[in-house]
ZADO-1210 file (C-alpha; in nm, 4 decimals, padded with zeros to 6 digits):
<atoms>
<atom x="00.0000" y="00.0000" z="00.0000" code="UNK" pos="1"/>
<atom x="00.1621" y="00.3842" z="-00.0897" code="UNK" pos="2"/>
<atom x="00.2451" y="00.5370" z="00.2046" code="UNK" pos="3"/>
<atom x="00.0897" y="00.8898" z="00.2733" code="UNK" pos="4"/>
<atom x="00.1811" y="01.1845" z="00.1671" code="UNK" pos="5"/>
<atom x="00.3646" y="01.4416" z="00.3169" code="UNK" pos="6"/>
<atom x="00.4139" y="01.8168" z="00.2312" code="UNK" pos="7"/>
<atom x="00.7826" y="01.7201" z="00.2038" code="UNK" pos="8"/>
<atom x="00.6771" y="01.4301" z="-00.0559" code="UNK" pos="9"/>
<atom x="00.4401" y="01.6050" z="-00.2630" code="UNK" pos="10"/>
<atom x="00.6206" y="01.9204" z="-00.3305" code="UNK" pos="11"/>
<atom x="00.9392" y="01.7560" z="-00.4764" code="UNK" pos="12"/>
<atom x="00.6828" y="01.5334" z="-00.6595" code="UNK" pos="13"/>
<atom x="00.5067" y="01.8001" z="-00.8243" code="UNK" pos="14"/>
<atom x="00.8845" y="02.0026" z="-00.8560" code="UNK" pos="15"/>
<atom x="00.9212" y="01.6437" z="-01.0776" code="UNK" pos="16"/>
<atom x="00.6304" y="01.6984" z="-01.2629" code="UNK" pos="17"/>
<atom x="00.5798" y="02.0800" z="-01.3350" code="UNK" pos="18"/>
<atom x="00.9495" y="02.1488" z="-01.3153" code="UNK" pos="19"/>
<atom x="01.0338" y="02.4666" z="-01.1492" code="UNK" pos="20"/>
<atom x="00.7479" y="02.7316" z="-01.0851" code="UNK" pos="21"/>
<atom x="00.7680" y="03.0947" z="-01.2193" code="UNK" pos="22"/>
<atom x="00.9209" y="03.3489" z="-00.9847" code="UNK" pos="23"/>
<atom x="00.7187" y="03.5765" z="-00.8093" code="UNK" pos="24"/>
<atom x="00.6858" y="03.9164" z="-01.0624" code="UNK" pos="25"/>
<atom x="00.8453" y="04.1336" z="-00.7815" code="UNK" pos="26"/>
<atom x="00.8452" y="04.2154" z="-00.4019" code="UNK" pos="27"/>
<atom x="00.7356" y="04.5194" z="-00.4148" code="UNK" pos="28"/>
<atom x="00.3771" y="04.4724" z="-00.2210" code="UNK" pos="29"/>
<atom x="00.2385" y="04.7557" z="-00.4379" code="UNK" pos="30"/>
<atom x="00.3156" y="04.5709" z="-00.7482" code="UNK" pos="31"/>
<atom x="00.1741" y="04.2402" z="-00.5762" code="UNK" pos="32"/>
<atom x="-00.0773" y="04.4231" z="-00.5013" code="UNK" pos="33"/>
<atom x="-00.1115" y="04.5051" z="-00.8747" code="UNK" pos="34"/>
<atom x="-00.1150" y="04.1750" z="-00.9737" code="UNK" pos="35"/>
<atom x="-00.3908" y="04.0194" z="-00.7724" code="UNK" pos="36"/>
<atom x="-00.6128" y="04.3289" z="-00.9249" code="UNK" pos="37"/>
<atom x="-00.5115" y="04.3194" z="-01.2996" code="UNK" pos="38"/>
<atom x="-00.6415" y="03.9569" z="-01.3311" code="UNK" pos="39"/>
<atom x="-00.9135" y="03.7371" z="-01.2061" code="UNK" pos="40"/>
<atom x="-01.0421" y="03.3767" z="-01.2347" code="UNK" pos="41"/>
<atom x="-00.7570" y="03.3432" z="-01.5260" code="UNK" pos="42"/>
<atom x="-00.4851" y="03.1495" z="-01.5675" code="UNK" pos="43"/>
<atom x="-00.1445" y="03.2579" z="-01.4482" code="UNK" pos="44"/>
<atom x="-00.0241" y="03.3317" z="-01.8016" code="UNK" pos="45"/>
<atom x="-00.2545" y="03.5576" z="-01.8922" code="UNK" pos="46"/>
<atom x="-00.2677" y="03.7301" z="-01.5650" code="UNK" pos="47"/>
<atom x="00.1132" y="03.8016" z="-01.6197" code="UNK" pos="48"/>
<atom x="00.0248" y="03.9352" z="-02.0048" code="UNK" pos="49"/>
<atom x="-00.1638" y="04.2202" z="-01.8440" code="UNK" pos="50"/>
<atom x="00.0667" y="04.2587" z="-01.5363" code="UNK" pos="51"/>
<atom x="00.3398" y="04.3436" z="-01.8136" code="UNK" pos="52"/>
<atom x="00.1195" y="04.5245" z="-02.0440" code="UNK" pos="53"/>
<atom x="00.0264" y="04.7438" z="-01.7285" code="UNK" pos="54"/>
<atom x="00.3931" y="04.7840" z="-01.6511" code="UNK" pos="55"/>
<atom x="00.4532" y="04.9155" z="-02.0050" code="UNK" pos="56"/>
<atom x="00.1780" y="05.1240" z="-02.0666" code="UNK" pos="57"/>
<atom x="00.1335" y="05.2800" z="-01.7623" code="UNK" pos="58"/>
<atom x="00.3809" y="05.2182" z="-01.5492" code="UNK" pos="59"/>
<atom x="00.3806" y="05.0044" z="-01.1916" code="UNK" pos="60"/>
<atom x="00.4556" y="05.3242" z="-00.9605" code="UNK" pos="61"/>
<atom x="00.1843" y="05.4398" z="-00.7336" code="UNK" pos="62"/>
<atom x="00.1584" y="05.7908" z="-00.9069" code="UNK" pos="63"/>
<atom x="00.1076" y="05.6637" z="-01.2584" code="UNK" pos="64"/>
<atom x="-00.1332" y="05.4066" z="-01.1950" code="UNK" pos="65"/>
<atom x="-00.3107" y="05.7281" z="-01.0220" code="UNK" pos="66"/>
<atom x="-00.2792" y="05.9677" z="-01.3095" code="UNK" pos="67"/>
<atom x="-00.3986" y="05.6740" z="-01.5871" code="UNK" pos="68"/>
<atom x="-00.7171" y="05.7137" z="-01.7372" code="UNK" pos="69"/>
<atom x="-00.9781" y="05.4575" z="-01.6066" code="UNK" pos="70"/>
<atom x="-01.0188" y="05.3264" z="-01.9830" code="UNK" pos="71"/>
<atom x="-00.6922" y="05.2221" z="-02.0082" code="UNK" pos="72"/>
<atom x="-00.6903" y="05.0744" z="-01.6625" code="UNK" pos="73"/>
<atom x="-00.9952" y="04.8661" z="-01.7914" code="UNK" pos="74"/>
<atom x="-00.8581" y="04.8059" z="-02.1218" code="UNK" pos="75"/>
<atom x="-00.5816" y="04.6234" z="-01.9471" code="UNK" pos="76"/>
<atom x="-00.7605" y="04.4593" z="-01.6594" code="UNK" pos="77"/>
<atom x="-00.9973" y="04.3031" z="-01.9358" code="UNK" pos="78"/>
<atom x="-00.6769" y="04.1508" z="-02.0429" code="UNK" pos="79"/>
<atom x="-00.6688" y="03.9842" z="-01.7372" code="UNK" pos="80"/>
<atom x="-01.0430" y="03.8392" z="-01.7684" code="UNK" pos="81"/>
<atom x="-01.3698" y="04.0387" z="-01.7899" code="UNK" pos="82"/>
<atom x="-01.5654" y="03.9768" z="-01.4963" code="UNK" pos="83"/>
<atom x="-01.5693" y="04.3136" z="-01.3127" code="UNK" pos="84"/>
<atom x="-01.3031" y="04.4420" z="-01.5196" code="UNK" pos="85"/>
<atom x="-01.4998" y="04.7949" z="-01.4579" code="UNK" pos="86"/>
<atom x="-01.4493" y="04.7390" z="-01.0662" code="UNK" pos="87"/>
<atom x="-01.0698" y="04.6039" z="-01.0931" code="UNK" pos="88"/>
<atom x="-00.9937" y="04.9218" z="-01.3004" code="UNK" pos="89"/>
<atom x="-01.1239" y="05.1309" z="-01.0073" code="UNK" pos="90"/>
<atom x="-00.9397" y="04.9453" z="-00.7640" code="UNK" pos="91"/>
<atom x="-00.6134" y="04.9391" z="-00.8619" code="UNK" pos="92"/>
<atom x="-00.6989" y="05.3566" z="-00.8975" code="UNK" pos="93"/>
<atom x="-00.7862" y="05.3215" z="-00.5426" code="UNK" pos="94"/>
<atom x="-00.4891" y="05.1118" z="-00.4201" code="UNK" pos="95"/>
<atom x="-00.2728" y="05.3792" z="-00.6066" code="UNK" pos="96"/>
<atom x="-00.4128" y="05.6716" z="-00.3776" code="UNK" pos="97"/>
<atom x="-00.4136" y="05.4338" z="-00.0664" code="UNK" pos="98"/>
<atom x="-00.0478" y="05.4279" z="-00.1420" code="UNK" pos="99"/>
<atom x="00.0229" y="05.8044" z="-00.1983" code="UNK" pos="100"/>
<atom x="-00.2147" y="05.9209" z="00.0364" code="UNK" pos="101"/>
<atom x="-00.1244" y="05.6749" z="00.3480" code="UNK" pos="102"/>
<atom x="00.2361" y="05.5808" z="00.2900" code="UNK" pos="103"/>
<atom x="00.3980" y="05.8311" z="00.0970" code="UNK" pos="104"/>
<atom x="00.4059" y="05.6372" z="-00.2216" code="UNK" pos="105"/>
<atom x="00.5793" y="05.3785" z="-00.0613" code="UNK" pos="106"/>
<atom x="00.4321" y="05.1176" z="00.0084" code="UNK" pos="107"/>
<atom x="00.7291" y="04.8741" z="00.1667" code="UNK" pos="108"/>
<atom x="00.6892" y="05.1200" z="00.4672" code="UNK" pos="109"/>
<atom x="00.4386" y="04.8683" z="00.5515" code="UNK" pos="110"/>
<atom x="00.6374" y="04.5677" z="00.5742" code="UNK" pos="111"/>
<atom x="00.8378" y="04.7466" z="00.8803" code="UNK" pos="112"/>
<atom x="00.5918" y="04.7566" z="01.0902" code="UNK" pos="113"/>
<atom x="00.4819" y="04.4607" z="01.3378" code="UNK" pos="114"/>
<atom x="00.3797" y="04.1324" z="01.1452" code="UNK" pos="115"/>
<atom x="00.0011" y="04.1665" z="01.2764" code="UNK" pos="116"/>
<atom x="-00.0035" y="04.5361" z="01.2196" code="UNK" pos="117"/>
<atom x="00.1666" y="04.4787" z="00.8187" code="UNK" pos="118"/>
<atom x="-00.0838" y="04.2036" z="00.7598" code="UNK" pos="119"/>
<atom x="-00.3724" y="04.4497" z="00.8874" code="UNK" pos="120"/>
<atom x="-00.1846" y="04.7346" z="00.6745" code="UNK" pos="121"/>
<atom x="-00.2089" y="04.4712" z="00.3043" code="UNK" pos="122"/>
<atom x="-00.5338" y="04.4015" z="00.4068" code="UNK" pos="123"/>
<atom x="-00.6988" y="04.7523" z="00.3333" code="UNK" pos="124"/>
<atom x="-00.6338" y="04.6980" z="-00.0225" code="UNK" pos="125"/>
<atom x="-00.9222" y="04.5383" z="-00.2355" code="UNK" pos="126"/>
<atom x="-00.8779" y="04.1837" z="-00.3099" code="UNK" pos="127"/>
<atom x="-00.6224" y="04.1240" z="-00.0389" code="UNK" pos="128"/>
<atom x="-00.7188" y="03.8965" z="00.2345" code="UNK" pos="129"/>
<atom x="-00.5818" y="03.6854" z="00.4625" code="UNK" pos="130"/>
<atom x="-00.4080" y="03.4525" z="00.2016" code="UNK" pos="131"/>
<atom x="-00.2798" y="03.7174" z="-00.0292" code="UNK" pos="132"/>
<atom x="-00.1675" y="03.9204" z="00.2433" code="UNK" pos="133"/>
<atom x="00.0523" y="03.6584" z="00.4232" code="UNK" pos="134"/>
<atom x="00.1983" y="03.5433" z="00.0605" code="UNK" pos="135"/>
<atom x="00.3419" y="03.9346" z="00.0129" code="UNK" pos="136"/>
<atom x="00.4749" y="03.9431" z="00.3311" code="UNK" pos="137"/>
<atom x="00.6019" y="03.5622" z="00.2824" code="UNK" pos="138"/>
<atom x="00.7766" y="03.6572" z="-00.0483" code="UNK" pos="139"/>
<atom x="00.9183" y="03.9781" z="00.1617" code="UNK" pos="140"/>
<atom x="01.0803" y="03.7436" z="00.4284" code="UNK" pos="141"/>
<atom x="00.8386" y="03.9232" z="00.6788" code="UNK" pos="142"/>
<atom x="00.6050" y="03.5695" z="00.7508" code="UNK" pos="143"/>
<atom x="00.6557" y="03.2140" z="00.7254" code="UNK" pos="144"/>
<atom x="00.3497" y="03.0804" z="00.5620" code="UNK" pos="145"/>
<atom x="00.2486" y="02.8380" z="00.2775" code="UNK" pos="146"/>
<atom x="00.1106" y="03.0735" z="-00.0102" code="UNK" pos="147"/>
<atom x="-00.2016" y="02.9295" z="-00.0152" code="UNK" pos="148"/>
<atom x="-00.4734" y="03.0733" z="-00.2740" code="UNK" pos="149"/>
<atom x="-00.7963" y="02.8510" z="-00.3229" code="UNK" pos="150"/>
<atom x="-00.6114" y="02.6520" z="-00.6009" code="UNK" pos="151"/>
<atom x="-00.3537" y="02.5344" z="-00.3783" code="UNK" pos="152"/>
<atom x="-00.5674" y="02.5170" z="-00.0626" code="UNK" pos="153"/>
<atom x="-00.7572" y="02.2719" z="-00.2104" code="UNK" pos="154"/>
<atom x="-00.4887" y="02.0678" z="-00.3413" code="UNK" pos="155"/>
<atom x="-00.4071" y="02.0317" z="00.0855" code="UNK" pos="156"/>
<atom x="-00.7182" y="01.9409" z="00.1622" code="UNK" pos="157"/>
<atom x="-00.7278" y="01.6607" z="-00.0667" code="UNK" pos="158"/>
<atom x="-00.3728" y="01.5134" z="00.0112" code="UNK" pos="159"/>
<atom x="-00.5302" y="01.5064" z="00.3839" code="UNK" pos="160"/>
<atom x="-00.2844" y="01.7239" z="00.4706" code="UNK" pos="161"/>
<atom x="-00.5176" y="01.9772" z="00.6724" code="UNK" pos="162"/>
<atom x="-00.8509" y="01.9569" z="00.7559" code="UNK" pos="163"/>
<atom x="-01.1963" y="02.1356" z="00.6061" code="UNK" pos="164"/>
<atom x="-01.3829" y="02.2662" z="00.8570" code="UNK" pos="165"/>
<atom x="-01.7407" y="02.4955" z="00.8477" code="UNK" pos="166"/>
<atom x="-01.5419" y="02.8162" z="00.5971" code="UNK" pos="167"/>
<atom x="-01.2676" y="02.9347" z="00.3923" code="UNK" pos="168"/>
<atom x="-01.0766" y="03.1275" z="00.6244" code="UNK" pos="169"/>
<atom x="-01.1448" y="02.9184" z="00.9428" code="UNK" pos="170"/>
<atom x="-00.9761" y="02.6410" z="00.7254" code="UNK" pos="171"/>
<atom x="-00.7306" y="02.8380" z="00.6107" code="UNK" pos="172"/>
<atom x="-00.5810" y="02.9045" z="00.9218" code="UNK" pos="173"/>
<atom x="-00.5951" y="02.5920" z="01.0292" code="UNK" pos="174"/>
<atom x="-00.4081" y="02.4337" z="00.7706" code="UNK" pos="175"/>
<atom x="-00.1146" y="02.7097" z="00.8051" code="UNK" pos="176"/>
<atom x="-00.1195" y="02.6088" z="01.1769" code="UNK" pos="177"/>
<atom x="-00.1553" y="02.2375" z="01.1166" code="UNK" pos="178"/>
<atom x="00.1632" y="02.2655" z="00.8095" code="UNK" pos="179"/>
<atom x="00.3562" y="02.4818" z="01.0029" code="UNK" pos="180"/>
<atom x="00.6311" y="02.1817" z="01.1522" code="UNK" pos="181"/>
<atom x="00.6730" y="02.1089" z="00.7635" code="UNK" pos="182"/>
<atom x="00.7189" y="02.3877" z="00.6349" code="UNK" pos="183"/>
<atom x="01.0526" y="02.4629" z="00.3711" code="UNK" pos="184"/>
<atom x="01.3066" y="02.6307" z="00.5338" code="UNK" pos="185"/>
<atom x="01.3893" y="02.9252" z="00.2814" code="UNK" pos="186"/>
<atom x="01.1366" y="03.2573" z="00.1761" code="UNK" pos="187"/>
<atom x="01.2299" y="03.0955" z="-00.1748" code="UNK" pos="188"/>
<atom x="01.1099" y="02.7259" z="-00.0777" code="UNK" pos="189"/>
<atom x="00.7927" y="02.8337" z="00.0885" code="UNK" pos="190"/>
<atom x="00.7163" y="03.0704" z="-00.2248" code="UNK" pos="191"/>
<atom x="00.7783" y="02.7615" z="-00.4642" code="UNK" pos="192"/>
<atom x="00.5821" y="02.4923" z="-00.2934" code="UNK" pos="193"/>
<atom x="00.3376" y="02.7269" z="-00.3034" code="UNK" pos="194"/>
<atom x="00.3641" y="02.8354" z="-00.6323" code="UNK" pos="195"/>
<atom x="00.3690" y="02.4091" z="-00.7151" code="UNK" pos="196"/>
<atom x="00.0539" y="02.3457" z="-00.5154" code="UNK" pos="197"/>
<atom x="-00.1187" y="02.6714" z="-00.7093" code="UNK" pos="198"/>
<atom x="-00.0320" y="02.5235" z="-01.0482" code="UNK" pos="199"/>
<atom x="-00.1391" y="02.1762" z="-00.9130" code="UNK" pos="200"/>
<atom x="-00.4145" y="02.2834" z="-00.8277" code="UNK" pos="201"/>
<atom x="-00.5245" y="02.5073" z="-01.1744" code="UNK" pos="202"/>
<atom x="-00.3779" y="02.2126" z="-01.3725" code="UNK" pos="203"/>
<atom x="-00.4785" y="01.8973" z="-01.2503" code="UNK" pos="204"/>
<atom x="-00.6246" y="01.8641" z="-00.8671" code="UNK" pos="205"/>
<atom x="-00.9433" y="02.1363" z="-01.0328" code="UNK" pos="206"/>
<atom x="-01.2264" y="02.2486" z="-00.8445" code="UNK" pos="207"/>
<atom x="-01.4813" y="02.0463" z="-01.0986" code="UNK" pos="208"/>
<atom x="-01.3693" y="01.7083" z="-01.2568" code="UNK" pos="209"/>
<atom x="-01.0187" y="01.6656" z="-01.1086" code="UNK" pos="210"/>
<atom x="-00.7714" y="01.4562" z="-01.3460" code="UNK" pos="211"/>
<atom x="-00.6684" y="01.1964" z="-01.0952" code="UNK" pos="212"/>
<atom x="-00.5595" y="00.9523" z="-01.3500" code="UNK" pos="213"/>
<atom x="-00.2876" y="01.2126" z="-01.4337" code="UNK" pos="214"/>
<atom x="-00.1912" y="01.3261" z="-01.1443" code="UNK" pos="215"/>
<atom x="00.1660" y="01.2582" z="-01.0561" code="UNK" pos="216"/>
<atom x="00.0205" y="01.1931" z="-00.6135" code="UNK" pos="217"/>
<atom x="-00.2144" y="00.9608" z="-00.6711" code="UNK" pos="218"/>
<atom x="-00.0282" y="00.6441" z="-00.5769" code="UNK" pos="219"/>
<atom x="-00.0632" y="00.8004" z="-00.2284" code="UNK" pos="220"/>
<atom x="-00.3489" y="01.0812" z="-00.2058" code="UNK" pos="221"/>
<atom x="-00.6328" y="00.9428" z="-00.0331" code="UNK" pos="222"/>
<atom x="-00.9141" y="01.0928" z="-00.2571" code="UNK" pos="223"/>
<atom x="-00.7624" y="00.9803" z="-00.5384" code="UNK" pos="224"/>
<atom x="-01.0243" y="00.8252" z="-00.7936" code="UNK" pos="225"/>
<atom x="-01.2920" y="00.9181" z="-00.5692" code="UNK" pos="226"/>
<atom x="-01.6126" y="01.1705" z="-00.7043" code="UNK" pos="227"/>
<atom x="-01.4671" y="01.5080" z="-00.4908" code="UNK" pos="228"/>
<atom x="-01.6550" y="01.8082" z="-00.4575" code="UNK" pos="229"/>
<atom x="-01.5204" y="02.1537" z="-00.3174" code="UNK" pos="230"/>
<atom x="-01.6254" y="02.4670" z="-00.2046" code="UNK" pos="231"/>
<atom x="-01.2646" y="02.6401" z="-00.3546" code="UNK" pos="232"/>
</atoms>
């Protein structure tokens, strides 16, 4: 009978498959920032298309996303997938005064302050929470956590790695608590694995008809083969 998987099993395993995972854009949290609001429900290569198209029409400082035109904001969010491409226009505008208006343009002045109070700082912006906060500051060196977006959350939960309990955040804090002793020793580890088990997760583990029979853990994930639904 396979033996179970660990985090420290399935990450090299999906390293194997995948080979290595794209590097994070930049650690500038603005420009994170930036890129969790120029795409949505898309796939990770699209999302960067507009990222870089934003970067070269506009510009990723705080000032020129504030002085750009909301139709070319939209043009270029639209890139990045056209549900509420209006409202993701509007927000990066916002996140651009947030910036200038709060922290001087600068938004790394953030990142010095206490863990709890940075997290609470990341989470003003729209579309940050919990998960997307902890992955800046994770990529920064300011947190140790898993970056764990619903892709790769769910991947967890269906290695039996964490638990699911009654919603998405409640579970996603207790799987960073319950992966914590396995966690990769290096800022550039954790941001891979996670990066792995988002891919994973978008790829193969998917929300609706999962491909277990090409799935490179199924010799030892427990809900391999099985009918699985999920809320993420």
């Amino acid at each position: 009978m396979p033996s179970a998987l660990t985090l420290g099993t399935a990450v090299p395993a999906l390293r194997r498959h995948y080979g290595a995972p794209p590097k994070p854009v930049s650690r500038d949290p603005f420009h994170l920032i930036l890129w969790e609001q120029v795409g949505y429900l898309v796939s990770d290569a699209r999302r960067r298309a507009a990222f870089l198209t934003l970067k070269r029409d506009v510009g990723l400082e705080p000032m020129r996303i504030r002085g750009a035109s909301i139709g070319v904001l939209e043009r270029i969010a639209r890139m990045g997938g056209g549900i509420a491409a209006d409202k993701r226009a509007v927000r990066m505008r916002e996140s651009a005064e947030l910036v200038v208006g709060k922290w001087d343009g600068d938004l790394k002045a953030a990142l010095r302050l206490p863990l709890r109070e940075a997290r609470k700082a990341l989470r003003e912006f729209a579309q940050i929470g919990e998960p997307a906060a902890d992955k800046i500051l994770t990529i920064n060196g300011k947190a140790r956590a898993l970056p764990l977006d619903s892709n790769a959350l769910r991947v967890v939960l269906r290695l039996g790695l964490a638990p699911e309990l009654k919603d998405y955040g409640a579970t996603y804090r207790r799987a960073q608590e319950t992966l914590a002793p396995a966690l990769p020793r290096t800022r550039e580890q954790l941001v891979a694995a996670g990066a792995l088990l988002r891919l994973h997760g978008q790829e193969l583990c998917r929300r609706s008809g999962p491909l277990c029979e090409r799935c490179p853990l199924k010799p030892g994930c427990p809900s391999a083969g099985r009918a699985m639904k999920s809320r993420w």
